[in-house]
C-alpha positions in Angstrom: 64.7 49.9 76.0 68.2 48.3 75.2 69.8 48.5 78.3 73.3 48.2 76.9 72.4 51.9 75.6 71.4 52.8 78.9 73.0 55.9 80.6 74.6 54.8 83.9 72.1 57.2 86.2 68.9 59.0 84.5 68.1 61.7 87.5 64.4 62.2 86.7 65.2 65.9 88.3 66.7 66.5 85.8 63.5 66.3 83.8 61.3 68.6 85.6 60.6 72.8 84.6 58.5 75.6 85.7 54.9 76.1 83.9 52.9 78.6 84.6 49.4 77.5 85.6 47.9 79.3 83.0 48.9 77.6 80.1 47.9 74.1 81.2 45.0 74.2 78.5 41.5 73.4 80.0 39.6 73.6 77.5 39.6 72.4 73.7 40.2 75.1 70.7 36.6 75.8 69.0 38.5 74.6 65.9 40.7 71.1 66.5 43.1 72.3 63.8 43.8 75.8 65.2 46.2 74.5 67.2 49.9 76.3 67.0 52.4 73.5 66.1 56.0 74.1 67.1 58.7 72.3 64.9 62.5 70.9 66.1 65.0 69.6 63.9 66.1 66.3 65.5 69.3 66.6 63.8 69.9 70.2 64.2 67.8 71.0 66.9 66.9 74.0 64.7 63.2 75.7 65.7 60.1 77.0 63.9 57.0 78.2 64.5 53.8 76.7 62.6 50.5 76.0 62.8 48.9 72.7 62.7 47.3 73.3 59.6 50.8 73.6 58.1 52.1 70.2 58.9 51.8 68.8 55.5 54.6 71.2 54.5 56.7 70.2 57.1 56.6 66.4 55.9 57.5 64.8 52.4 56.0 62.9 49.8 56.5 59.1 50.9 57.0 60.1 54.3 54.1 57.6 56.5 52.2 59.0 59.4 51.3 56.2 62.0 48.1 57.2 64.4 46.6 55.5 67.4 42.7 54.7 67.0 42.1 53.7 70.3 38.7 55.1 71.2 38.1 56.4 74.8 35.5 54.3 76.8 33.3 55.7 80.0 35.7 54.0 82.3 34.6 56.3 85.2 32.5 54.7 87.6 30.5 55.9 90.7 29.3 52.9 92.7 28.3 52.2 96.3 28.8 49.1 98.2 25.7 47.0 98.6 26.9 46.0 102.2 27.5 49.2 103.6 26.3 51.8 101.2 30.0 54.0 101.0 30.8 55.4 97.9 33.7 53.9 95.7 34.8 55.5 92.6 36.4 53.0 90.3 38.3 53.6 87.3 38.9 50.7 84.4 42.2 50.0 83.2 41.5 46.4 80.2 39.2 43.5 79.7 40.9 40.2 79.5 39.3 37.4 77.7 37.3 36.1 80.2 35.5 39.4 80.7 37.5 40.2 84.3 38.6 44.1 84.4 41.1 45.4 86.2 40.4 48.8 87.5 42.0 51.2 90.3 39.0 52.0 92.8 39.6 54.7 95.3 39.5 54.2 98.4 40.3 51.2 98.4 41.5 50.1 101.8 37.8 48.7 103.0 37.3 46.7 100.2 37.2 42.6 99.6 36.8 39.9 97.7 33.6 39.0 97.3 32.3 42.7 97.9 29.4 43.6 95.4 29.2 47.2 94.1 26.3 48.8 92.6 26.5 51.8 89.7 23.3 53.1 89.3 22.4 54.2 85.8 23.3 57.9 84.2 20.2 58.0 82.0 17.6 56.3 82.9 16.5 56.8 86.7 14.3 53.9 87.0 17.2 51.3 85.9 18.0 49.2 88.5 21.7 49.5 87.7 24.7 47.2 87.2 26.0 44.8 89.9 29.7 44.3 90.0 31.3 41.2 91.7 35.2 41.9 93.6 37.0 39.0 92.7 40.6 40.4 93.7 41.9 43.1 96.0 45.6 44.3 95.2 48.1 46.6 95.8 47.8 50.6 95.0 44.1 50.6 95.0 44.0 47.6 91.9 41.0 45.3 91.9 39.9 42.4 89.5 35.3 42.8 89.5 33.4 41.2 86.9 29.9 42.9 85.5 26.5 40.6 86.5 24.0 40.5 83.2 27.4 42.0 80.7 26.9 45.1 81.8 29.5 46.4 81.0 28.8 46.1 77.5 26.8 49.4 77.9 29.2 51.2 79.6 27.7 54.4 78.2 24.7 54.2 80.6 26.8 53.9 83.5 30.0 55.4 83.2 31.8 58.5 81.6 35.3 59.5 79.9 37.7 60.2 82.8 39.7 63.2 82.0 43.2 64.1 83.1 44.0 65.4 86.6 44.9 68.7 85.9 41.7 69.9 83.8 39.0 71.2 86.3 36.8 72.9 83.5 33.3 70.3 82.6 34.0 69.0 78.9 30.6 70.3 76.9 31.4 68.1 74.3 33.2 64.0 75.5 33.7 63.7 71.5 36.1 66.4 71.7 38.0 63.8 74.0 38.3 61.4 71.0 40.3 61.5 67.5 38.3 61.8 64.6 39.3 58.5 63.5 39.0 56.6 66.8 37.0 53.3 65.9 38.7 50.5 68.3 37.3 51.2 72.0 39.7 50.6 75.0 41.1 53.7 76.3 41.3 55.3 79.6 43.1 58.1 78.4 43.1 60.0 75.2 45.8 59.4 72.5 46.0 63.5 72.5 48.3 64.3 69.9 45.4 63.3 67.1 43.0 65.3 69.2 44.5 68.0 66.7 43.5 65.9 63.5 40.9 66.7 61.4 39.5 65.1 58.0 40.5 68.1 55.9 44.3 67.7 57.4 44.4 64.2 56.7 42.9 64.8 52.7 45.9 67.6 53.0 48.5 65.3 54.1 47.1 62.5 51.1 47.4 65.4 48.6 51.3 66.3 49.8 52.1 62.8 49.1 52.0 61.6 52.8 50.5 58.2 53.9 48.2 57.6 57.0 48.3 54.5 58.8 46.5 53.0 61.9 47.9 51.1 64.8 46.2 50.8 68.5 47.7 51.0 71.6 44.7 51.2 74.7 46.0 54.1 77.0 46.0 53.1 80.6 46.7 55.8 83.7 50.7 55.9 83.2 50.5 58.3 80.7 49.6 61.1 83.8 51.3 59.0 86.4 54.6 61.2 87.5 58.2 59.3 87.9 58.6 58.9 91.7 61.9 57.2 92.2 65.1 59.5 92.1 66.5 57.4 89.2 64.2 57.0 86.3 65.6 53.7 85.3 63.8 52.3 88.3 60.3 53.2 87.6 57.8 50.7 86.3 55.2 51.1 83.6 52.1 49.1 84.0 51.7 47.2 80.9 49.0 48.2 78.2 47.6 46.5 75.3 48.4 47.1 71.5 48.3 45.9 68.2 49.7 46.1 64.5 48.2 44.5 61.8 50.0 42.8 59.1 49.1 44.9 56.3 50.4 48.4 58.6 53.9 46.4 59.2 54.3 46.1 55.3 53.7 49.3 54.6 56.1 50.4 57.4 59.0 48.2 55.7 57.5 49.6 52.1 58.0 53.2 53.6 61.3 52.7 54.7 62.5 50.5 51.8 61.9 53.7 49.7 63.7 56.6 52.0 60.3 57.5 53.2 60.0 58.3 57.0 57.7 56.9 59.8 56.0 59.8 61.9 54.1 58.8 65.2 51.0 60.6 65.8 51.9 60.3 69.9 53.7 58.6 72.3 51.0 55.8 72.3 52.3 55.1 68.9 55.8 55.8 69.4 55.8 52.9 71.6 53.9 50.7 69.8 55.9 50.7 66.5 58.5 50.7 68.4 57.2 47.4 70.5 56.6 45.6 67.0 60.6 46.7 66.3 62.1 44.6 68.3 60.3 41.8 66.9 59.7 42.1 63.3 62.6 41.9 60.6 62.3 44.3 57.6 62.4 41.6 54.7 59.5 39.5 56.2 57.0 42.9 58.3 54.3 40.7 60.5 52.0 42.3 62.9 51.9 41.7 66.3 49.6 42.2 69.2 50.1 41.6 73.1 50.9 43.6 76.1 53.6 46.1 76.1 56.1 47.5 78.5 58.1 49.4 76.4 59.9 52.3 78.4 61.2 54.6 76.2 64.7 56.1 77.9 67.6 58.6 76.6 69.8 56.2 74.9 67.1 54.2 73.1 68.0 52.7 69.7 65.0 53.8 67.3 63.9 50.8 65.6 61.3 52.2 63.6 60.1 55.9 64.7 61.9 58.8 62.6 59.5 61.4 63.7 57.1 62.2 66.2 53.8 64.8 66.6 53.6 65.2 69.9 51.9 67.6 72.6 53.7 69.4 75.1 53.9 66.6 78.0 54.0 66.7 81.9 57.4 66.9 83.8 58.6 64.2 85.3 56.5 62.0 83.0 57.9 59.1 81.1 56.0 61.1 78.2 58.8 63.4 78.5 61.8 60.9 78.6 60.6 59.5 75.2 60.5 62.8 73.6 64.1 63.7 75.3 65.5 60.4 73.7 64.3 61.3 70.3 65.5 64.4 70.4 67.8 64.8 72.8 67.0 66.4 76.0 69.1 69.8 75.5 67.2 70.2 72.3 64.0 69.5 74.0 64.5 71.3 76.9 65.5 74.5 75.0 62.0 73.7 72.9 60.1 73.7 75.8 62.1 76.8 77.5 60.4 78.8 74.1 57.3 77.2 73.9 56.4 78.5 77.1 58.3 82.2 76.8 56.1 82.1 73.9 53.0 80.9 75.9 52.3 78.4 73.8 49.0 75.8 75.0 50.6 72.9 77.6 49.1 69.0 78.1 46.2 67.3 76.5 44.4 70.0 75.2 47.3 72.4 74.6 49.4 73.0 70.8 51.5 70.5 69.4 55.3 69.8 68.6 56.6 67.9 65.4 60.4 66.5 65.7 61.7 65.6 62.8 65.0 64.5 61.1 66.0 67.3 58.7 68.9 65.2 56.5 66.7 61.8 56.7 
Protein backbone atom coordinates (compact mmCIF):
# COMPACT_ATOMS: atom_id res chain seq x y z
CA UNK A 1 0.00 0.00 0.00
CA UNK A 2 1.04 3.76 -0.09
CA UNK A 3 2.42 4.20 3.12
CA UNK A 4 2.10 8.00 3.12
CA UNK A 5 -1.80 6.94 3.43
CA UNK A 6 -1.00 4.86 6.12
CA UNK A 7 -2.82 5.28 9.57
CA UNK A 8 -0.24 5.84 12.32
CA UNK A 9 -1.30 2.35 14.30
CA UNK A 10 -3.77 -0.37 12.66
CA UNK A 11 -4.73 -2.55 15.96
CA UNK A 12 -5.60 -5.79 14.25
CA UNK A 13 -8.05 -6.18 17.51
CA UNK A 14 -9.77 -4.03 16.26
CA UNK A 15 -10.57 -6.28 13.35
CA UNK A 16 -11.80 -9.31 15.09
CA UNK A 17 -15.96 -10.35 15.90
CA UNK A 18 -17.89 -13.14 17.26
CA UNK A 19 -19.28 -15.99 14.83
CA UNK A 20 -21.14 -18.44 15.75
CA UNK A 21 -19.72 -21.84 14.74
CA UNK A 22 -22.56 -22.75 12.93
CA UNK A 23 -22.51 -20.57 10.15
CA UNK A 24 -18.91 -21.30 9.12
CA UNK A 25 -20.36 -23.11 5.90
CA UNK A 26 -19.01 -26.70 5.54
CA UNK A 27 -20.39 -27.75 2.83
CA UNK A 28 -21.18 -26.27 -0.75
CA UNK A 29 -25.03 -25.19 -1.82
CA UNK A 30 -26.52 -28.04 -4.10
CA UNK A 31 -26.94 -25.11 -6.47
CA UNK A 32 -23.54 -22.62 -6.85
CA UNK A 33 -25.87 -19.78 -7.59
CA UNK A 34 -28.17 -20.17 -4.60
CA UNK A 35 -26.04 -18.34 -2.73
CA UNK A 36 -27.70 -15.10 -0.72
CA UNK A 37 -25.59 -12.04 -1.76
CA UNK A 38 -25.64 -9.12 0.60
CA UNK A 39 -25.05 -5.63 -0.99
CA UNK A 40 -23.17 -2.24 0.78
CA UNK A 41 -23.04 1.05 -0.70
CA UNK A 42 -19.38 2.14 -0.54
CA UNK A 43 -20.42 5.51 -0.56
CA UNK A 44 -23.31 5.37 1.58
CA UNK A 45 -22.83 2.43 3.39
CA UNK A 46 -26.51 1.87 2.60
CA UNK A 47 -27.52 -2.20 2.89
CA UNK A 48 -29.59 -4.70 0.86
CA UNK A 49 -30.40 -7.98 0.72
CA UNK A 50 -30.05 -10.10 -2.61
CA UNK A 51 -29.41 -13.17 -4.04
CA UNK A 52 -26.58 -14.01 -6.18
CA UNK A 53 -28.73 -14.60 -9.03
CA UNK A 54 -29.59 -10.91 -8.76
CA UNK A 55 -26.19 -9.43 -9.25
CA UNK A 56 -26.66 -8.38 -12.77
CA UNK A 57 -29.15 -5.80 -11.47
CA UNK A 58 -27.04 -4.53 -9.00
CA UNK A 59 -24.30 -3.64 -11.72
CA UNK A 60 -24.60 -1.34 -14.98
CA UNK A 61 -24.17 -1.62 -18.48
CA UNK A 62 -20.32 -0.92 -19.18
CA UNK A 63 -19.51 -1.71 -15.74
CA UNK A 64 -16.38 -4.69 -16.19
CA UNK A 65 -16.19 -7.69 -13.90
CA UNK A 66 -12.46 -8.86 -13.40
CA UNK A 67 -12.29 -12.82 -12.16
CA UNK A 68 -9.32 -14.91 -11.00
CA UNK A 69 -8.86 -18.30 -13.17
CA UNK A 70 -6.42 -19.78 -11.19
CA UNK A 71 -7.26 -23.39 -11.06
CA UNK A 72 -6.70 -25.40 -7.69
CA UNK A 73 -3.88 -28.14 -8.00
CA UNK A 74 -3.62 -31.45 -5.57
CA UNK A 75 -0.98 -29.70 -3.60
CA UNK A 76 -1.66 -32.06 -0.56
CA UNK A 77 0.89 -34.50 -0.20
CA UNK A 78 1.30 -37.59 2.14
CA UNK A 79 4.84 -38.88 2.01
CA UNK A 80 7.23 -40.87 4.20
CA UNK A 81 10.81 -40.50 4.54
CA UNK A 82 12.82 -43.20 2.77
CA UNK A 83 15.48 -43.08 5.69
CA UNK A 84 13.31 -43.52 8.53
CA UNK A 85 9.85 -44.30 7.28
CA UNK A 86 7.94 -41.16 9.52
CA UNK A 87 5.21 -39.58 7.91
CA UNK A 88 5.55 -35.91 6.52
CA UNK A 89 2.62 -34.12 5.11
CA UNK A 90 3.74 -31.57 2.71
CA UNK A 91 1.80 -28.81 1.18
CA UNK A 92 2.97 -26.92 -2.22
CA UNK A 93 3.01 -23.32 -2.30
CA UNK A 94 4.76 -22.43 -6.65
CA UNK A 95 6.94 -23.85 -9.23
CA UNK A 96 9.83 -21.73 -10.23
CA UNK A 97 11.41 -22.18 -13.59
CA UNK A 98 13.69 -24.64 -12.89
CA UNK A 99 11.03 -26.98 -11.62
CA UNK A 100 12.02 -26.44 -7.61
CA UNK A 101 8.69 -26.09 -5.35
CA UNK A 102 8.48 -24.57 -2.34
CA UNK A 103 6.16 -26.18 -0.07
CA UNK A 104 5.42 -25.97 3.90
CA UNK A 105 5.91 -29.77 5.24
CA UNK A 106 4.70 -30.45 8.68
CA UNK A 107 6.69 -31.51 10.89
CA UNK A 108 9.33 -30.27 9.88
CA UNK A 109 11.91 -30.03 12.54
CA UNK A 110 13.68 -33.65 11.52
CA UNK A 111 14.06 -32.87 8.22
CA UNK A 112 17.36 -32.14 5.84
CA UNK A 113 18.80 -31.42 2.89
CA UNK A 114 19.31 -34.17 0.98
CA UNK A 115 16.39 -36.14 2.64
CA UNK A 116 14.27 -38.21 -0.02
CA UNK A 117 10.58 -38.53 0.52
CA UNK A 118 8.36 -40.99 -1.09
CA UNK A 119 4.36 -40.32 -1.97
CA UNK A 120 2.94 -43.45 -2.85
CA UNK A 121 0.31 -43.22 -5.58
CA UNK A 122 -3.74 -42.46 -4.84
CA UNK A 123 -4.94 -44.64 -7.68
CA UNK A 124 -3.01 -47.12 -8.73
CA UNK A 125 -1.66 -49.46 -5.81
CA UNK A 126 0.97 -51.11 -7.68
CA UNK A 127 2.76 -47.69 -8.73
CA UNK A 128 5.93 -47.43 -7.22
CA UNK A 129 5.31 -43.75 -6.41
CA UNK A 130 7.10 -40.38 -6.77
CA UNK A 131 10.51 -39.72 -5.17
CA UNK A 132 11.06 -36.22 -4.00
CA UNK A 133 14.63 -34.77 -3.38
CA UNK A 134 14.98 -31.86 -0.11
CA UNK A 135 17.12 -29.42 -1.53
CA UNK A 136 16.49 -26.62 1.23
CA UNK A 137 15.23 -26.67 4.85
CA UNK A 138 13.91 -23.16 6.10
CA UNK A 139 12.18 -21.40 8.58
CA UNK A 140 8.36 -22.10 9.57
CA UNK A 141 8.26 -25.51 8.25
CA UNK A 142 9.42 -24.11 4.31
CA UNK A 143 11.36 -26.47 2.21
CA UNK A 144 12.70 -26.31 -1.48
CA UNK A 145 12.21 -30.56 -3.01
CA UNK A 146 12.39 -31.25 -6.53
CA UNK A 147 10.20 -34.38 -8.16
CA UNK A 148 12.58 -37.48 -9.63
CA UNK A 149 11.06 -38.65 -13.28
CA UNK A 150 8.62 -34.95 -13.45
CA UNK A 151 6.35 -36.30 -11.33
CA UNK A 152 4.89 -33.83 -10.41
CA UNK A 153 3.43 -33.22 -13.65
CA UNK A 154 0.72 -35.81 -12.49
CA UNK A 155 0.09 -34.45 -9.45
CA UNK A 156 -3.52 -35.85 -9.67
CA UNK A 157 -2.16 -39.41 -8.91
CA UNK A 158 -0.49 -38.35 -5.92
CA UNK A 159 -1.90 -35.52 -4.32
CA UNK A 160 -5.36 -33.82 -3.59
CA UNK A 161 -6.96 -30.20 -3.24
CA UNK A 162 -6.13 -28.98 0.34
CA UNK A 163 -9.15 -27.40 1.75
CA UNK A 164 -9.38 -24.65 4.37
CA UNK A 165 -8.77 -25.28 8.08
CA UNK A 166 -12.02 -24.74 9.35
CA UNK A 167 -14.07 -27.25 7.05
CA UNK A 168 -14.09 -30.75 8.62
CA UNK A 169 -16.98 -32.18 6.40
CA UNK A 170 -15.23 -34.71 3.16
CA UNK A 171 -15.79 -32.65 -0.20
CA UNK A 172 -18.01 -35.33 -2.46
CA UNK A 173 -17.30 -33.37 -5.28
CA UNK A 174 -13.07 -31.39 -5.53
CA UNK A 175 -14.76 -29.63 -8.75
CA UNK A 176 -16.96 -27.88 -6.38
CA UNK A 177 -13.56 -26.43 -5.05
CA UNK A 178 -12.92 -24.85 -8.42
CA UNK A 179 -14.65 -21.84 -10.50
CA UNK A 180 -16.31 -22.69 -13.49
CA UNK A 181 -13.97 -20.95 -15.48
CA UNK A 182 -10.69 -21.97 -13.85
CA UNK A 183 -8.34 -23.01 -16.75
CA UNK A 184 -4.61 -21.70 -15.46
CA UNK A 185 -3.50 -24.43 -12.63
CA UNK A 186 -1.53 -23.05 -9.64
CA UNK A 187 -3.49 -22.67 -6.63
CA UNK A 188 -3.32 -23.85 -3.20
CA UNK A 189 -6.36 -22.22 -2.17
CA UNK A 190 -9.52 -21.50 -3.95
CA UNK A 191 -10.28 -18.02 -5.39
CA UNK A 192 -13.86 -18.44 -3.45
CA UNK A 193 -15.81 -15.58 -4.36
CA UNK A 194 -16.30 -17.25 -8.18
CA UNK A 195 -17.17 -20.48 -6.45
CA UNK A 196 -20.67 -18.69 -6.68
CA UNK A 197 -20.34 -18.17 -10.61
CA UNK A 198 -22.09 -20.07 -12.90
CA UNK A 199 -22.38 -20.02 -16.86
CA UNK A 200 -25.98 -18.87 -16.84
CA UNK A 201 -24.86 -15.77 -14.43
CA UNK A 202 -22.16 -14.83 -16.53
CA UNK A 203 -24.60 -15.09 -20.08
CA UNK A 204 -26.90 -12.83 -17.48
CA UNK A 205 -24.35 -10.39 -16.67
CA UNK A 206 -23.35 -10.28 -20.88
CA UNK A 207 -27.01 -9.63 -21.48
CA UNK A 208 -27.21 -6.50 -18.64
CA UNK A 209 -24.51 -4.95 -20.52
CA UNK A 210 -21.63 -6.14 -18.11
CA UNK A 211 -18.20 -7.34 -19.34
CA UNK A 212 -16.22 -10.36 -17.96
CA UNK A 213 -12.58 -10.37 -17.91
CA UNK A 214 -9.85 -12.82 -16.66
CA UNK A 215 -6.70 -12.11 -14.64
CA UNK A 216 -4.73 -14.86 -12.40
CA UNK A 217 -3.36 -14.52 -9.24
CA UNK A 218 -2.07 -18.42 -7.73
CA UNK A 219 -3.50 -18.39 -4.08
CA UNK A 220 -0.84 -19.45 -1.63
CA UNK A 221 -1.70 -20.24 2.34
CA UNK A 222 -2.04 -16.33 3.46
CA UNK A 223 -5.30 -16.11 2.45
CA UNK A 224 -6.28 -18.45 5.95
CA UNK A 225 -3.16 -17.37 7.71
CA UNK A 226 -4.50 -15.03 10.75
CA UNK A 227 -2.55 -11.51 11.57
CA UNK A 228 -0.37 -12.32 14.65
CA UNK A 229 1.43 -9.08 15.47
CA UNK A 230 -0.59 -6.43 17.59
CA UNK A 231 -0.13 -3.91 14.83
CA UNK A 232 -1.19 -4.96 11.47
CA UNK A 233 1.21 -2.84 9.59
CA UNK A 234 3.90 -5.29 10.77
CA UNK A 235 2.66 -8.45 9.37
CA UNK A 236 4.13 -9.87 6.23
CA UNK A 237 2.49 -11.53 3.28
CA UNK A 238 4.32 -14.16 1.54
CA UNK A 239 4.49 -13.27 -2.00
CA UNK A 240 2.31 -14.99 -4.73
CA UNK A 241 2.41 -15.09 -8.38
CA UNK A 242 -0.03 -13.25 -10.89
CA UNK A 243 -0.50 -12.00 -14.13
CA UNK A 244 -2.49 -9.57 -16.53
CA UNK A 245 -2.38 -9.75 -20.01
CA UNK A 246 -2.15 -6.93 -22.25
CA UNK A 247 -5.37 -7.19 -23.88
CA UNK A 248 -7.31 -7.37 -20.02
CA UNK A 249 -5.17 -3.99 -19.17
CA UNK A 250 -6.79 -2.26 -22.36
CA UNK A 251 -9.97 -3.10 -21.59
CA UNK A 252 -9.54 -1.96 -18.02
CA UNK A 253 -8.35 1.70 -19.33
CA UNK A 254 -11.40 1.16 -22.15
CA UNK A 255 -13.84 0.64 -19.11
CA UNK A 256 -12.73 3.40 -17.24
CA UNK A 257 -12.25 5.77 -20.15
CA UNK A 258 -16.06 5.39 -20.61
CA UNK A 259 -17.41 5.87 -16.79
CA UNK A 260 -17.72 2.19 -16.57
CA UNK A 261 -16.60 0.52 -13.23
CA UNK A 262 -14.10 -2.31 -12.49
CA UNK A 263 -15.64 -5.06 -10.08
CA UNK A 264 -13.14 -7.81 -8.57
CA UNK A 265 -14.48 -11.08 -8.42
CA UNK A 266 -12.26 -11.59 -4.87
CA UNK A 267 -9.58 -10.41 -3.00
CA UNK A 268 -7.14 -12.45 -5.30
CA UNK A 269 -8.21 -10.04 -7.92
CA UNK A 270 -8.50 -7.04 -5.86
CA UNK A 271 -4.89 -7.29 -5.44
CA UNK A 272 -3.83 -8.13 -8.56
CA UNK A 273 -5.42 -5.18 -10.59
CA UNK A 274 -4.45 -3.35 -8.08
CA UNK A 275 -0.62 -4.73 -8.32
CA UNK A 276 -0.66 -3.88 -12.23
CA UNK A 277 -1.91 -0.12 -10.77
CA UNK A 278 0.94 1.03 -9.56
CA UNK A 279 2.62 0.22 -12.64
CA UNK A 280 0.60 0.84 -15.62
CA UNK A 281 -0.45 4.45 -16.85
CA UNK A 282 -3.99 4.75 -18.35
CA UNK A 283 -3.01 6.26 -21.83
CA UNK A 284 -0.53 3.33 -22.69
CA UNK A 285 -2.48 -0.23 -20.32
CA UNK A 286 0.45 -3.09 -20.53
CA UNK A 287 0.15 -6.29 -18.75
CA UNK A 288 2.29 -7.44 -16.22
CA UNK A 289 3.22 -10.52 -14.48
CA UNK A 290 5.58 -11.25 -11.45
CA UNK A 291 5.34 -11.81 -7.75
CA UNK A 292 3.18 -9.74 -5.66
CA UNK A 293 3.21 -8.43 -2.24
CA UNK A 294 0.50 -6.15 -2.27
CA UNK A 295 -1.00 -5.63 1.30
CA UNK A 296 -4.06 -4.07 1.03
CA UNK A 297 -4.51 -1.63 4.41
CA UNK A 298 -7.29 1.09 5.53
CA UNK A 299 -5.91 4.08 3.85
CA UNK A 300 -5.10 2.44 0.53
CA UNK A 301 -5.41 4.68 -2.59
CA UNK A 302 -7.57 2.48 -5.11
CA UNK A 303 -5.80 2.55 -8.25
CA UNK A 304 -8.07 0.54 -10.26
CA UNK A 305 -10.71 -1.55 -8.09
CA UNK A 306 -14.31 0.35 -7.78
CA UNK A 307 -16.08 -2.69 -6.61
CA UNK A 308 -15.64 -5.80 -5.12
CA UNK A 309 -17.68 -9.48 -4.79
CA UNK A 310 -16.51 -10.82 -2.05
CA UNK A 311 -17.32 -13.69 0.60
CA UNK A 312 -17.62 -13.13 4.15
CA UNK A 313 -13.82 -13.46 5.35
CA UNK A 314 -12.01 -14.67 8.58
CA UNK A 315 -11.24 -12.09 11.47
CA UNK A 316 -8.13 -11.00 11.83
CA UNK A 317 -7.33 -11.89 8.24
CA UNK A 318 -5.67 -9.49 5.82
CA UNK A 319 -8.87 -10.63 3.73
CA UNK A 320 -10.70 -8.52 6.09
CA UNK A 321 -8.41 -5.39 6.12
CA UNK A 322 -8.82 -5.08 2.27
CA UNK A 323 -12.53 -5.23 2.46
CA UNK A 324 -12.44 -2.58 5.49
CA UNK A 325 -10.32 -0.20 3.22
CA UNK A 326 -12.68 -0.38 0.41
CA UNK A 327 -15.36 0.21 2.43
CA UNK A 328 -14.51 1.53 5.35
CA UNK A 329 -14.38 -0.58 8.39
CA UNK A 330 -17.60 1.02 10.30
CA UNK A 331 -19.50 0.23 7.12
CA UNK A 332 -18.13 -3.20 7.08
CA UNK A 333 -18.32 -3.91 10.41
CA UNK A 334 -22.01 -2.96 10.66
CA UNK A 335 -22.39 -5.35 7.39
CA UNK A 336 -21.03 -8.12 8.97
CA UNK A 337 -22.87 -7.25 12.55
CA UNK A 338 -26.33 -8.05 10.06
CA UNK A 339 -25.00 -10.65 8.07
CA UNK A 340 -24.61 -12.79 10.92
CA UNK A 341 -28.00 -11.50 13.02
CA UNK A 342 -29.36 -12.58 9.80
CA UNK A 343 -27.37 -15.86 9.77
CA UNK A 344 -26.19 -15.43 6.72
CA UNK A 345 -23.41 -18.51 5.24
CA UNK A 346 -19.55 -17.39 6.64
CA UNK A 347 -15.97 -18.31 4.74
CA UNK A 348 -15.29 -20.23 1.60
CA UNK A 349 -18.27 -21.92 1.06
CA UNK A 350 -20.70 -19.36 2.76
CA UNK A 351 -22.99 -16.32 0.71
CA UNK A 352 -21.43 -13.49 -0.76
CA UNK A 353 -21.14 -9.54 -0.35
CA UNK A 354 -21.03 -6.98 -3.32
CA UNK A 355 -19.57 -3.33 -2.41
CA UNK A 356 -20.11 -1.01 -4.61
CA UNK A 357 -19.95 2.81 -5.29
CA UNK A 358 -23.53 4.03 -5.62
CA UNK A 359 -22.72 7.80 -7.26
CA UNK A 360 -19.66 6.27 -9.44
Amino acid sequence: MNRSTAPPALPIAEYDFDLPPDLIAQTPLAERDASRLLVLDRDSGAISHQAIRDLPGCLRPGDLIVANNSRVIPARLRAVKERTGGAVELLLLRRDDNGVWEALAKPSRRLRRGDRLLVRSRRTPDDPGATIDVRRVGDEGRIEIVFARAADERLDEYGEAPLPPYIRTALEDPERYQTTYATVPGSAAAPTAGLHVTPALRDALSDRGVGWAEVTLHVGLDTFRPIASADARDHRIHREWCAVDDAVAERIARCKAEGGRVIAVGTTSARTLETLGAVWRPSDPRGWSGLTDEFILPGHRWRIVDGLLTNFHLPRSSLLLLVGALAGWDRVRAAYREAIERRYRFFSFGDAMLIVPERR
